[in-house]
Backbone of each chain as ProteinMPNN parsed JSONL, in Angstrom:
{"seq_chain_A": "XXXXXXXXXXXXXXXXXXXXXXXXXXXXXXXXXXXXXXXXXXXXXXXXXXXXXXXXXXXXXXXXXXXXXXXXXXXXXXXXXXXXXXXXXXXXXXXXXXXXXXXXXXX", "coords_chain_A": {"N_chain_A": [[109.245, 165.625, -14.417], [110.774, 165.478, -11.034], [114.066, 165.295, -10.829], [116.889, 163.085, -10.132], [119.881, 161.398, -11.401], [122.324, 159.472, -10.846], [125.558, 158.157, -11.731], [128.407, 155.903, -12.48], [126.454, 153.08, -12.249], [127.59, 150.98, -10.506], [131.809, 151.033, -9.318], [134.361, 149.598, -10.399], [137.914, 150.38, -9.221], [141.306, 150.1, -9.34], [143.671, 150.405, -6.601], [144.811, 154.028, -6.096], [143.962, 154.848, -8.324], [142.455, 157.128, -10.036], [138.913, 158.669, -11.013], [135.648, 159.582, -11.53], [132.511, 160.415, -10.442], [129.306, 160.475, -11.447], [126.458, 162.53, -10.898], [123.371, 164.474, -12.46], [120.769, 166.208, -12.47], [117.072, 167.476, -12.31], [115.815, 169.734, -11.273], [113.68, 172.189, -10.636], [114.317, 175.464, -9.263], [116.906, 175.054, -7.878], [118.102, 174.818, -4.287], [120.406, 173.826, -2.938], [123.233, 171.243, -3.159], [124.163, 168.196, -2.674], [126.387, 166.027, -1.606], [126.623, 162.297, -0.308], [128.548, 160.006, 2.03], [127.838, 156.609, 2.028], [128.03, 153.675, 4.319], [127.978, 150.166, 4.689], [125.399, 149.066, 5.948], [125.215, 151.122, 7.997], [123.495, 154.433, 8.505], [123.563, 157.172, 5.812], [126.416, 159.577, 5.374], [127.573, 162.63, 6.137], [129.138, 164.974, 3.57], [130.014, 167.197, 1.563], [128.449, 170.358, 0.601], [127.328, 172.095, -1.9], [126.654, 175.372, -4.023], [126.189, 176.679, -5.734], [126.253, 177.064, -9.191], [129.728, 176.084, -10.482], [130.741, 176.34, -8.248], [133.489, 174.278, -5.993], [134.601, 172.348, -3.774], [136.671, 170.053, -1.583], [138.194, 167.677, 0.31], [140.345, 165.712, 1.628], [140.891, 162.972, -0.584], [138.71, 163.756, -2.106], [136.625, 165.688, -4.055], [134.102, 168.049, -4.913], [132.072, 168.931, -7.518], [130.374, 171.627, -9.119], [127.771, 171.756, -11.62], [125.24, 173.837, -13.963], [123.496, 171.877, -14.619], [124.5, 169.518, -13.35], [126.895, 167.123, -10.721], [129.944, 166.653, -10.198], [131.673, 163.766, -8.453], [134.747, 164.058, -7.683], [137.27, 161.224, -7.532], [140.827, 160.737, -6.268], [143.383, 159.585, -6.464], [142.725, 156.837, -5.099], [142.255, 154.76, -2.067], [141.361, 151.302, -0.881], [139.596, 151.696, 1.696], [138.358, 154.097, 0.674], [135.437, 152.897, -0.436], [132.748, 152.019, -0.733], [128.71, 153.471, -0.65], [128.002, 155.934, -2.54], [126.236, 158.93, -2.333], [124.143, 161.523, -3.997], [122.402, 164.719, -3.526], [119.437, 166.484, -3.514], [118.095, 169.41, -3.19], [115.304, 171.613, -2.858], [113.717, 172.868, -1.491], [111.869, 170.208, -0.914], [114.054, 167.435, -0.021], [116.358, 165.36, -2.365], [117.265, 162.231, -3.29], [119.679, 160.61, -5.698], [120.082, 157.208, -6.752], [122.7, 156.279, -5.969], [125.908, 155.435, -6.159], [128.135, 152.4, -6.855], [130.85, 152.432, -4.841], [134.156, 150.488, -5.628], [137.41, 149.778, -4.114], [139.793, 148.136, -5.06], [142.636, 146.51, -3.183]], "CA_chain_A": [[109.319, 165.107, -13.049], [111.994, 166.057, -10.692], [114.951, 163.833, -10.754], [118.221, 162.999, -9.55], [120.338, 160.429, -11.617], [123.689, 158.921, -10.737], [126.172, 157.116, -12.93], [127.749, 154.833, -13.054], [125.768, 152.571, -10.832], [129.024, 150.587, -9.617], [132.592, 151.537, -10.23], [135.848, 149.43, -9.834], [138.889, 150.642, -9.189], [142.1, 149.467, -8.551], [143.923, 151.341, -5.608], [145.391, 154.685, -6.786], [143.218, 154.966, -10.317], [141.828, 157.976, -10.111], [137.937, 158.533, -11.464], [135.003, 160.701, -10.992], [130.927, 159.717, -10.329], [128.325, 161.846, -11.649], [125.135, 163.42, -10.286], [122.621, 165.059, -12.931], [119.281, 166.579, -11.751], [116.147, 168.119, -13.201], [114.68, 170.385, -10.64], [113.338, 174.081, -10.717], [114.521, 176.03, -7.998], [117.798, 174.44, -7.072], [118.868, 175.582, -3.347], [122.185, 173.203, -2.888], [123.451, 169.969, -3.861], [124.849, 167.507, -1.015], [127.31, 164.383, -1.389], [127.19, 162.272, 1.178], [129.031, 158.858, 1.554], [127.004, 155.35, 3.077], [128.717, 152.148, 4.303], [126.75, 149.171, 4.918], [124.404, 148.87, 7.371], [125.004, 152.63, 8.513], [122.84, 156.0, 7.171], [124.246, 157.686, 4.824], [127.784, 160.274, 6.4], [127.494, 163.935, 5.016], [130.578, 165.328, 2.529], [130.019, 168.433, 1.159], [127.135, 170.974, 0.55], [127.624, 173.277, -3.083], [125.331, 176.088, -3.435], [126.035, 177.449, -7.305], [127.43, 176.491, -10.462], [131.153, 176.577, -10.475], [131.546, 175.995, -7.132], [134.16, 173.552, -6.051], [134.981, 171.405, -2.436], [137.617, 169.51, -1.194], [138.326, 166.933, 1.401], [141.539, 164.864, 1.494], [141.047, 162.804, -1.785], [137.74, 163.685, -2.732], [136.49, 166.729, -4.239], [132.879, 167.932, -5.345], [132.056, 170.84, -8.497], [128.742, 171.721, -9.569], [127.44, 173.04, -12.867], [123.745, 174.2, -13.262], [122.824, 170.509, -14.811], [125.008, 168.455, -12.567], [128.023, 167.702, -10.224], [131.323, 165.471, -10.067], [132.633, 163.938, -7.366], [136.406, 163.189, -8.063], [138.096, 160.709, -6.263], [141.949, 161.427, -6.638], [144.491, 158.393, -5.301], [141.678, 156.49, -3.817], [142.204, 153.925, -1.22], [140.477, 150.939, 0.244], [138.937, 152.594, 2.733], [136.878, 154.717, 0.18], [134.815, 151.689, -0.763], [131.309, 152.513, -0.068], [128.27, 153.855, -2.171], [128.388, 157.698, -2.594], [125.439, 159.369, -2.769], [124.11, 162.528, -4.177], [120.696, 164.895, -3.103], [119.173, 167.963, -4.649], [117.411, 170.516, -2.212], [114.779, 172.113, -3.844], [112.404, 172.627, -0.805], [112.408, 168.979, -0.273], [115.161, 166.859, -0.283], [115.65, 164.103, -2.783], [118.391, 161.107, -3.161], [119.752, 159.984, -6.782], [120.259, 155.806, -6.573], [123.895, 156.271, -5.487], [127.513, 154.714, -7.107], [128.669, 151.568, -5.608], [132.777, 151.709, -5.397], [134.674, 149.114, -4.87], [138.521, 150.14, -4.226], [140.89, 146.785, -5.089], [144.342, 146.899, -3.25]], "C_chain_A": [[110.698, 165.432, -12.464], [112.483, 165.155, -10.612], [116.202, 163.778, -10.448], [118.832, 161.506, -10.189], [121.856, 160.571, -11.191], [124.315, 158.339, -12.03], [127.945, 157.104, -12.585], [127.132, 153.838, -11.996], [126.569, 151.677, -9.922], [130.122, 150.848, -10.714], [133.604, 150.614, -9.18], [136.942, 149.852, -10.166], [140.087, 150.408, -8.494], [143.172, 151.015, -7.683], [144.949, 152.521, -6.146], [145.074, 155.477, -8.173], [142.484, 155.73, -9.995], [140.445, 158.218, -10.892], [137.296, 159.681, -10.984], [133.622, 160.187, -11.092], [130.169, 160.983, -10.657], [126.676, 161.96, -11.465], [124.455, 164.144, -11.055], [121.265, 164.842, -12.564], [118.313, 167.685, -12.922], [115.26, 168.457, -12.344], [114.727, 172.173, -10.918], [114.098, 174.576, -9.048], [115.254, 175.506, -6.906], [118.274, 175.147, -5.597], [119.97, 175.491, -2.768], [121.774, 171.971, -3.274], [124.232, 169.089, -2.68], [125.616, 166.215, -1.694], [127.391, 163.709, 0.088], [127.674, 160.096, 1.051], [127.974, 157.449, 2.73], [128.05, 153.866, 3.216], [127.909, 151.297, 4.78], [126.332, 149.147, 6.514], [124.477, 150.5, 8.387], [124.163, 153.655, 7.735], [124.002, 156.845, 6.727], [125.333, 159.272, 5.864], [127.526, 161.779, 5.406], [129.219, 164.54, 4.551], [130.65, 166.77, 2.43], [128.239, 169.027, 0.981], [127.972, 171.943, -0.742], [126.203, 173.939, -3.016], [125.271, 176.334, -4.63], [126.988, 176.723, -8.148], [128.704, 177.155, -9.947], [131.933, 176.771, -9.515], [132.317, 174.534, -6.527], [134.459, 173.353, -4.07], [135.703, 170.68, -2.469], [137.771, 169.203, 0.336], [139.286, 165.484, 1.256], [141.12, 164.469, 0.006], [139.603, 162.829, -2.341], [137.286, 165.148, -3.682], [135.172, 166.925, -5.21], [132.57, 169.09, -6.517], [130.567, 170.432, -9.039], [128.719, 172.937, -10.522], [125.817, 173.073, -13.102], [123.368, 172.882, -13.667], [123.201, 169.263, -13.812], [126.507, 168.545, -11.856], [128.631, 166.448, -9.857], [131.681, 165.423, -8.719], [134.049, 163.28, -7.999], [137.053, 162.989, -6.8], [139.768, 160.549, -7.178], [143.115, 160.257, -5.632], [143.62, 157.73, -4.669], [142.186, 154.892, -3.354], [141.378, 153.109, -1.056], [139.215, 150.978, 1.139], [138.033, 153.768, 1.888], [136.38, 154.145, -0.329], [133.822, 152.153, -0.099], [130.495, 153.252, -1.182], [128.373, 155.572, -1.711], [126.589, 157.956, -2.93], [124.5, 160.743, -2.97], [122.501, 163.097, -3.987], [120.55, 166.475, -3.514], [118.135, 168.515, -3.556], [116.577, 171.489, -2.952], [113.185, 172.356, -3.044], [112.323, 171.319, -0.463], [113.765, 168.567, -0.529], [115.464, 165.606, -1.269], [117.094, 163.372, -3.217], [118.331, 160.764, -4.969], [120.049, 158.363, -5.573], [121.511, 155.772, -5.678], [125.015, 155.466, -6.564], [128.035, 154.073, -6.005], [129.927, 151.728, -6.03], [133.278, 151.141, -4.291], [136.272, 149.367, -5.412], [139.098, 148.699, -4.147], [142.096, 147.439, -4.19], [145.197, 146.05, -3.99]], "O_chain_A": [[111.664, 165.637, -13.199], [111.895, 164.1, -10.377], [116.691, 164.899, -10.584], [118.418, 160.474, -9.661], [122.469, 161.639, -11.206], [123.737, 158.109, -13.092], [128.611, 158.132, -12.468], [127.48, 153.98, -10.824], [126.3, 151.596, -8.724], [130.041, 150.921, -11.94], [133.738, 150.668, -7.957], [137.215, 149.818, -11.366], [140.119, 150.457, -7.264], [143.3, 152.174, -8.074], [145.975, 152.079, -6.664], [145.677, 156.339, -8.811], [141.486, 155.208, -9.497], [140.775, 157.836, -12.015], [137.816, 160.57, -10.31], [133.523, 159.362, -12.0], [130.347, 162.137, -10.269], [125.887, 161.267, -12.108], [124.664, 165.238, -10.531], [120.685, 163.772, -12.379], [118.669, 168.355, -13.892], [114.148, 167.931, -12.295], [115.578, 172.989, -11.271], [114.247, 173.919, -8.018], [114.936, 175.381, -5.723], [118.913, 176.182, -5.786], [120.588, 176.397, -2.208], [120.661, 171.558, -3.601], [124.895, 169.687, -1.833], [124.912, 165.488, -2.395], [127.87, 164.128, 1.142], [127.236, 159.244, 0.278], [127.612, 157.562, 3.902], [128.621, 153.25, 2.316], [126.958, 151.769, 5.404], [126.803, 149.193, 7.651], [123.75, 150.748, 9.348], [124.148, 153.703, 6.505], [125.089, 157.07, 7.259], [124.868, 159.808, 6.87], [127.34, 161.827, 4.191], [130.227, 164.445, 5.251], [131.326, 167.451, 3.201], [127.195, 168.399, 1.155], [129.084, 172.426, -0.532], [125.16, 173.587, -2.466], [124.097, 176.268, -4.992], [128.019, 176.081, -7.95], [128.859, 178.199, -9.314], [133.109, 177.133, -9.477], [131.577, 173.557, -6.641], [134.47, 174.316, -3.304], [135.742, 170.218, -3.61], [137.604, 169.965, 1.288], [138.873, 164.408, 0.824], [140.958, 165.42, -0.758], [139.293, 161.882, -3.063], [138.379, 165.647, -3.947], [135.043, 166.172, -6.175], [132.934, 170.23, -6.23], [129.949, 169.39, -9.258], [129.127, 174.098, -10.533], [125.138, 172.317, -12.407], [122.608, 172.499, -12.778], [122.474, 168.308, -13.538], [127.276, 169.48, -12.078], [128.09, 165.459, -9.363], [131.93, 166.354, -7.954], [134.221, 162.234, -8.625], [137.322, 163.629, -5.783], [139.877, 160.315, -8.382], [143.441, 160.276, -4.445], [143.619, 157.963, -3.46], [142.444, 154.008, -4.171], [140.264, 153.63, -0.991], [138.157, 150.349, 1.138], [137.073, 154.291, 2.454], [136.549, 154.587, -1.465], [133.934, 152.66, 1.017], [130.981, 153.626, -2.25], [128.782, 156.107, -0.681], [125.895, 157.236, -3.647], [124.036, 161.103, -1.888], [121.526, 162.37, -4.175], [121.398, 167.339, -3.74], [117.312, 167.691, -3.157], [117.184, 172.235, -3.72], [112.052, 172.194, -3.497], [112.867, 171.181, 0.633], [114.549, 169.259, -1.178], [114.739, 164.651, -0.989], [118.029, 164.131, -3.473], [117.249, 160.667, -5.547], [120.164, 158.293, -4.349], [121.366, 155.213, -4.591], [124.704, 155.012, -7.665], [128.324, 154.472, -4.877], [130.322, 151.393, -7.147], [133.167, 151.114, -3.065], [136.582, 149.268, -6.6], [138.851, 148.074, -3.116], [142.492, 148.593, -4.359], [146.401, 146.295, -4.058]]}, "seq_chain_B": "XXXXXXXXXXXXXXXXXXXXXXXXXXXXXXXXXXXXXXXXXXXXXXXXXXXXXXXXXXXXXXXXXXXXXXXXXXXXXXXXXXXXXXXXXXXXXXXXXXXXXXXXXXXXXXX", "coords_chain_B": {"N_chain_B": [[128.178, 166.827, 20.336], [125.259, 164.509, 20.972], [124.292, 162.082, 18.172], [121.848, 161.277, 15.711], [119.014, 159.204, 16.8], [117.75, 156.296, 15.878], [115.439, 154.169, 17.002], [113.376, 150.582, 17.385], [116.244, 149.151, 16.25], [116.451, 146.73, 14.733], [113.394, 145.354, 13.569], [110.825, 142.298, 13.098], [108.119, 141.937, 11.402], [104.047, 140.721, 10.589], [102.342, 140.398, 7.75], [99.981, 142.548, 7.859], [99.771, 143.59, 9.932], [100.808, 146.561, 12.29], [103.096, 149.223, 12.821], [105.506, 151.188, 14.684], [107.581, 153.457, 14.339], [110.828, 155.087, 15.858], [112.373, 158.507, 16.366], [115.021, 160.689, 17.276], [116.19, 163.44, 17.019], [118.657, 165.309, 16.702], [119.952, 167.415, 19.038], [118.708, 170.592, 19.207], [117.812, 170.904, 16.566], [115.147, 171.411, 14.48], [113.782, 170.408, 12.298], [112.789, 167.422, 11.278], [113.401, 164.554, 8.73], [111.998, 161.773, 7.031], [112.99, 158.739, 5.192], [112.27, 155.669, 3.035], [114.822, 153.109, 2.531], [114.982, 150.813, -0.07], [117.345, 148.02, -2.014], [116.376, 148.546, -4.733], [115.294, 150.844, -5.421], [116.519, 153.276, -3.908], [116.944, 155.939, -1.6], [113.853, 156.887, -1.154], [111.974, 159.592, -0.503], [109.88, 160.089, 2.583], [108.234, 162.047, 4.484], [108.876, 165.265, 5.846], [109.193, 166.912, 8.902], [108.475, 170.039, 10.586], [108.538, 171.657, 13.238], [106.417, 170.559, 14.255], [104.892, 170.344, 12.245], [103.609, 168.984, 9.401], [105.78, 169.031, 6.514], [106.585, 168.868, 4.048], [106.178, 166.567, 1.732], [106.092, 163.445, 0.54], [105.738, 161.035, -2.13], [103.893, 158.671, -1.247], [101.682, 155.768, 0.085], [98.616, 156.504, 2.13], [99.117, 154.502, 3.81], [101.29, 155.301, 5.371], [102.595, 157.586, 7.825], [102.943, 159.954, 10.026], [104.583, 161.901, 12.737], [105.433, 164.816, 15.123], [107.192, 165.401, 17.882], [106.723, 168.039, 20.408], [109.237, 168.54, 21.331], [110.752, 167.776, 19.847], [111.531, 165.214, 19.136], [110.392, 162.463, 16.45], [107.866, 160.267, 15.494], [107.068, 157.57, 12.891], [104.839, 155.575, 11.847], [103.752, 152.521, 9.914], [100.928, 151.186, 8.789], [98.427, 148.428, 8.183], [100.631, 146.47, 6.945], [102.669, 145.151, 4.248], [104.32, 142.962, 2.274], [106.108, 144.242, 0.498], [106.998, 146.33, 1.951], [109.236, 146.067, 3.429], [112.042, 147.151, 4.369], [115.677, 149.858, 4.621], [114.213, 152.148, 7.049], [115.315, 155.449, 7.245], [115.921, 158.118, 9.274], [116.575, 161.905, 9.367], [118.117, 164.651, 10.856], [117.882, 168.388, 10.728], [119.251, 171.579, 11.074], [118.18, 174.605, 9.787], [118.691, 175.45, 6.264], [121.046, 173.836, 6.814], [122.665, 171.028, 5.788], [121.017, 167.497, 5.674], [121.203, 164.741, 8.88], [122.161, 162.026, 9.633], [120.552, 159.072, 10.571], [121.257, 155.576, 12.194], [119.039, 154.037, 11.079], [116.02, 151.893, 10.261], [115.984, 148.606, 10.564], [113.389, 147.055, 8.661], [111.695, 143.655, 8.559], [109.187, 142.4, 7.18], [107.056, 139.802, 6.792]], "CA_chain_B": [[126.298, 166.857, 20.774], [124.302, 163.308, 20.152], [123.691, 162.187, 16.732], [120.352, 161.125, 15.403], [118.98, 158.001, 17.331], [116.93, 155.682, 15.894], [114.761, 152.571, 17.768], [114.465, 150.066, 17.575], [117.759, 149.13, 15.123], [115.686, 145.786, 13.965], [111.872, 144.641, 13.349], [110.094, 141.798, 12.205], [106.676, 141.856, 11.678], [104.048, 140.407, 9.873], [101.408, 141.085, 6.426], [98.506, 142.736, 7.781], [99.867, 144.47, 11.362], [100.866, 147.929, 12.153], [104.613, 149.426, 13.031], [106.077, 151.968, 15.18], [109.851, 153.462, 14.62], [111.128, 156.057, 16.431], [113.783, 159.261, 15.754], [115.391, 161.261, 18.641], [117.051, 164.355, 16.374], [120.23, 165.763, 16.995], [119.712, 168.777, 20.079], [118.113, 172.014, 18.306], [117.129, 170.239, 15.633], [114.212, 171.419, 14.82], [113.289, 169.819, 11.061], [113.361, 165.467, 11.322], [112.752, 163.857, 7.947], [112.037, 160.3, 7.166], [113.647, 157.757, 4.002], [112.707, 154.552, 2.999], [115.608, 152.931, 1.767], [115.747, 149.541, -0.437], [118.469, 148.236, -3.133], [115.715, 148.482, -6.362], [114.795, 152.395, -5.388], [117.301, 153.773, -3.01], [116.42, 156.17, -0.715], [112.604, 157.442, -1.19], [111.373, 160.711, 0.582], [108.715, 160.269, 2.798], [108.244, 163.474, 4.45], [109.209, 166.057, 6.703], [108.406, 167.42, 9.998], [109.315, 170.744, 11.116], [108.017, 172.257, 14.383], [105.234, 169.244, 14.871], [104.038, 170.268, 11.401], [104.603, 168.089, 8.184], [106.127, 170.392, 5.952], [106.642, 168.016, 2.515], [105.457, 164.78, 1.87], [106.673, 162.317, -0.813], [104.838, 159.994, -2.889], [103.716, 157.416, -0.525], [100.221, 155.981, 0.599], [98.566, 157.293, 3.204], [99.259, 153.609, 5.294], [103.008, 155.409, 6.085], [101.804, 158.507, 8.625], [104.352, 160.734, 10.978], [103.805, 162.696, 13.448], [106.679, 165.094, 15.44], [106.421, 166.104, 19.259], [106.99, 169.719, 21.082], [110.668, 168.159, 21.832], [111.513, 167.85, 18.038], [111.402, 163.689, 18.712], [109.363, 161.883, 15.638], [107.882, 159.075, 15.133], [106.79, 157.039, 11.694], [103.493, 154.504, 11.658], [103.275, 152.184, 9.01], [99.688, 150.515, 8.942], [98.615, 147.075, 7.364], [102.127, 146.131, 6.192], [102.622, 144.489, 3.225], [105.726, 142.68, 2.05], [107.406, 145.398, 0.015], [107.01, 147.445, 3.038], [110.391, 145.707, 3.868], [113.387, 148.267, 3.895], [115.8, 150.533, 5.806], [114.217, 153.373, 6.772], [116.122, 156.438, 7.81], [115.381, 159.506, 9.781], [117.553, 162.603, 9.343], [117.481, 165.52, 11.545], [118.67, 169.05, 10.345], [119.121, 173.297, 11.038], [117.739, 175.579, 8.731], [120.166, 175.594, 5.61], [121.878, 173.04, 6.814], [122.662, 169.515, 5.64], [120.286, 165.964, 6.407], [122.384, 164.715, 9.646], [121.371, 160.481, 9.603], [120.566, 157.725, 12.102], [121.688, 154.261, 11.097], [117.929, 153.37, 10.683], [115.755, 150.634, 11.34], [115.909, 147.703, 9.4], [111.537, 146.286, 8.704], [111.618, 142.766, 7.83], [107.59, 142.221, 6.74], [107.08, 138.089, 6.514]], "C_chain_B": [[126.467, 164.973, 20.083], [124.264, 162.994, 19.01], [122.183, 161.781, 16.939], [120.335, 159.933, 16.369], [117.791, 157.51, 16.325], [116.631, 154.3, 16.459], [113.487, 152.325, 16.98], [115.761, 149.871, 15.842], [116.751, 147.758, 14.27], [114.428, 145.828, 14.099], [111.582, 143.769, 12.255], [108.97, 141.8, 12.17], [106.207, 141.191, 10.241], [103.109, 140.774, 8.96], [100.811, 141.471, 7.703], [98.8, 144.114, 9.286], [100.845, 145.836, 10.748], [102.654, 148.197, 12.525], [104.776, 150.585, 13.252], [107.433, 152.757, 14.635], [109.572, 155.339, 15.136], [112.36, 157.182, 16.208], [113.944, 160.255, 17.028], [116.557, 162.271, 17.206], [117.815, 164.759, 17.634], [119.354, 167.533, 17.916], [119.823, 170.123, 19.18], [117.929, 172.021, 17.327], [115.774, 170.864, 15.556], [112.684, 170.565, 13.384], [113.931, 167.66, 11.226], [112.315, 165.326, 9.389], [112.925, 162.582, 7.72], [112.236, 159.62, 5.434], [113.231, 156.502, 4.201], [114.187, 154.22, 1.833], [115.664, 151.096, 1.024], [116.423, 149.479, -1.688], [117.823, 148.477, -4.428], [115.621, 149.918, -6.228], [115.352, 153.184, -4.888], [116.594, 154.738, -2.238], [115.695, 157.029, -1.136], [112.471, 158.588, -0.165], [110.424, 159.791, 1.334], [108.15, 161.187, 3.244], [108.878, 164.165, 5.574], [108.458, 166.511, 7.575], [108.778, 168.653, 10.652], [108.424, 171.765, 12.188], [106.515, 172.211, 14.59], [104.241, 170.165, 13.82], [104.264, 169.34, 10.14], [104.113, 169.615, 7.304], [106.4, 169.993, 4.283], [106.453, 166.865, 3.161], [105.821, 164.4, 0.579], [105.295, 161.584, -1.338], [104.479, 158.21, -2.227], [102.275, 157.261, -0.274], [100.022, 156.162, 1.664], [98.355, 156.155, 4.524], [100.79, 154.393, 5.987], [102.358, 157.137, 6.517], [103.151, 158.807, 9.647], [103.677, 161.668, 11.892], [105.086, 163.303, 14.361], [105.908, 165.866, 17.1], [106.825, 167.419, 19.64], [108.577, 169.368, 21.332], [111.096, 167.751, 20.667], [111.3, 165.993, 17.599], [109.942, 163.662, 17.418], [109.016, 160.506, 15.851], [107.256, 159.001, 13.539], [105.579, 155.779, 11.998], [103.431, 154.149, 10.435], [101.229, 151.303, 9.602], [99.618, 149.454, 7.691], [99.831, 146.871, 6.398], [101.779, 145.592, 5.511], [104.413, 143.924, 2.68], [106.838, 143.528, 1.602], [107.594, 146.644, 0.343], [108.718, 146.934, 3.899], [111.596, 146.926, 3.745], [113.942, 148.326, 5.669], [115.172, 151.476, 6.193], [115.032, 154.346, 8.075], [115.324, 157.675, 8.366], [116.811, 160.445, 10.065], [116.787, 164.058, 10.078], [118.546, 167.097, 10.475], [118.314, 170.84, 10.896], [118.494, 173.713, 9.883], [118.704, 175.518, 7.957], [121.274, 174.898, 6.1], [121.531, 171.796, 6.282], [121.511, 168.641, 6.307], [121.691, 165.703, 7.269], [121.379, 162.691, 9.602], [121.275, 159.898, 11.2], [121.602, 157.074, 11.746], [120.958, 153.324, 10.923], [117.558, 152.378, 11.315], [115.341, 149.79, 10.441], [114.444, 146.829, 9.613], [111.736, 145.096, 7.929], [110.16, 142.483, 7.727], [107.843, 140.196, 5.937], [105.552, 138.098, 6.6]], "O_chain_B": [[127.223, 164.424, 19.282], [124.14, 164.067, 18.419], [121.5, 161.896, 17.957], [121.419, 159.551, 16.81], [116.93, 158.329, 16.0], [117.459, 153.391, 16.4], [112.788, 153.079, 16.304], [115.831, 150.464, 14.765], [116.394, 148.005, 13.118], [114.166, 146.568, 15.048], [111.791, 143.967, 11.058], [108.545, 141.592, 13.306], [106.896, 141.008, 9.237], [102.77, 141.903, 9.314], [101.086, 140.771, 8.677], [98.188, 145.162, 9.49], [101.336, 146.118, 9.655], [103.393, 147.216, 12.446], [104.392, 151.374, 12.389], [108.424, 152.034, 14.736], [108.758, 156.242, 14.944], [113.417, 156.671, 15.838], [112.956, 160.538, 17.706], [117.501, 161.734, 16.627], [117.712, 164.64, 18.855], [118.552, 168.358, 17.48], [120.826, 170.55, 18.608], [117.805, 173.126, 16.798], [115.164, 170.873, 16.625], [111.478, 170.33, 13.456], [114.996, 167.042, 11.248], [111.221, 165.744, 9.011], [113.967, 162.082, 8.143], [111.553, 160.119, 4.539], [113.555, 155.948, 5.252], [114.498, 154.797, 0.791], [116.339, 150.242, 1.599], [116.349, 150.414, -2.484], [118.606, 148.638, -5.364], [116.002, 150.391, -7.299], [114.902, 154.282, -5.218], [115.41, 154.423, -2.118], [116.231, 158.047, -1.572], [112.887, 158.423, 0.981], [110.133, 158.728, 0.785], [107.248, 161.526, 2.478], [109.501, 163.413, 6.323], [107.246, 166.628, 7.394], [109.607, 168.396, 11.524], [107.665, 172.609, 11.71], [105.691, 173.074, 14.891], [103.167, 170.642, 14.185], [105.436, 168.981, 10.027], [103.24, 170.482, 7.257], [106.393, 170.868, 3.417], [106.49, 166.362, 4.284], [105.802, 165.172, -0.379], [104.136, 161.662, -0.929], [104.742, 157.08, -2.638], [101.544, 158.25, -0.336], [100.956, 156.082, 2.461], [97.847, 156.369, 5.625], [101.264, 153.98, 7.045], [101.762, 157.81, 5.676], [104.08, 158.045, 9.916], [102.525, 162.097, 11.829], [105.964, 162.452, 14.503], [104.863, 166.455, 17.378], [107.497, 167.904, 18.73], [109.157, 170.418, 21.606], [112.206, 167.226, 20.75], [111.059, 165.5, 16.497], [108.947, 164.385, 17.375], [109.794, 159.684, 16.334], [106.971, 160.039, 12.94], [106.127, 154.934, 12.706], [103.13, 155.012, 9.61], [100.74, 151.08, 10.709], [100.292, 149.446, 6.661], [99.825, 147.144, 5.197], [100.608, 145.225, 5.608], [105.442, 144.59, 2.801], [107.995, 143.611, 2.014], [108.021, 147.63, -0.256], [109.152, 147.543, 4.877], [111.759, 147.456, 2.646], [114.92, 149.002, 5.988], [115.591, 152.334, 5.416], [115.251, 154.105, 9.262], [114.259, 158.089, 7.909], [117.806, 160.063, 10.68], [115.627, 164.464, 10.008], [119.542, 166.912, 9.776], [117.151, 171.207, 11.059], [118.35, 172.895, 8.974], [119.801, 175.509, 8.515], [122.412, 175.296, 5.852], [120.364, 171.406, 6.246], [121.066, 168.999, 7.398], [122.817, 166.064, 6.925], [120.17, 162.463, 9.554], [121.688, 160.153, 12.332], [122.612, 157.512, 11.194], [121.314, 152.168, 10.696], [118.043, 151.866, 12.324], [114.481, 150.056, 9.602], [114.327, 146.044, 10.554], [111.946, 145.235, 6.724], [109.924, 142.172, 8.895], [108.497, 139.694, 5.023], [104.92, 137.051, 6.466]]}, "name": "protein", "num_of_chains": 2, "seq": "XXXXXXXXXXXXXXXXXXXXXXXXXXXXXXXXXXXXXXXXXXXXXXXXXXXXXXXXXXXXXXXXXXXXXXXXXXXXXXXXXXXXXXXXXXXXXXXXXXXXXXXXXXXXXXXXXXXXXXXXXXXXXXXXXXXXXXXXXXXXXXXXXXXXXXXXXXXXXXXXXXXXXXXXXXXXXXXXXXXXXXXXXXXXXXXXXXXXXXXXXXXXXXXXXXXXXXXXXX"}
């Protein structure tokens, strides 16, 4: 079955503590991979788009890499303000959503 | 440009009746797809619409029905609701090879 898991399903971190959330999928005929971030009560904000293994993105402290099983987002000095769930989607002809990673930045 | 719209932003309704929601994609849009979203399953396909055809369809029964007009707008019909017909659901509009672009949904309370 095609699938899209996350992990870990919430993550705290205190402000500055660097980490990374991960995205593994099990579809045929990958065509990209999407991050995109949600805050409550809004739809989900788009991040990045990867297209192949070994490709890599960047956006102030975030940054996305994809290998053919799965793909990291690393958050790098994180703030506050990146508190929100993250969530990752596999393109494969449709589109399809893992659960997401709740983080919760302490100051 | 616009983002996505969706109406209305709330609904309550109750077991047994039917339900509207509406999506206004992003200008030259020409693909809208639709998400339920709640906290046990996160966000479910339901399907796609791309130039007032459905183009994928998710694993849903056939009470949740779509339909897309000559102006790219969609709508979504649930029929006889049922309680754990409760969620957000989302409608995302998008280009060819491009990204899902979101609403900020419409929250179905089912009582």
């Amino acid at each position: 079955e095609d699938q899209v898991t996350q992990s870990p399903e919430a993550l705290r971190l205190q402000e500055g503590e660097s980490s990374s959330l991960n995205c593994s999928y099990t579809v045929s005929g990958l065509r990209g991979l999407f991050w995109y971030r949600q805050d409550p009560g809004k739809g989900p904000e788009f991040l990045f788009t990867l297209y192949s293994a070994g490709e890599e993105k960047e956006k102030e402290r975030l940054k996305a890499t994809l290998t053919k099983k799965e793909s990291f987002l690393h958050i790098t000095a994180p703030k506050p303000e990146d508190s929100a769930t993250y969530l990752c989607a596999v393109w494969y002809g449709k589109i399809i959503f893992g659960k997401g990673t709740r983080l919760h930045i302490l100051p | 440009k616009a983002g996505v719209t969706q109406t209305p932003r709330y609904l309550i309704k109750t077991r047994g009746q039917q339900v509207t929601l509406s999506c206004s994609p992003i200008s030259g849009h020409r693909s809208v797809s639709w998400y339920q979203q709640t906290p046990g399953q996160g966000l479910q396909f339901l399907f796609e619409y791309f130039s007032e055809t459905q183009r994928n369809k998710g694993n849903f029964p056939g009470r949740f029905s779509g339909r897309q007009f000559s102006n790219s707008r969609s709508e979504m019909n649930v029929s006889t609701l049922e309680l754990g017909d409760s969620a957000l659901y989302l409608c995302a509009s998008r280009d060819e090879n491009s990204p899902l672009h979101f609403g900020n949904g419409t929250r179905l309370t089912v009582t």
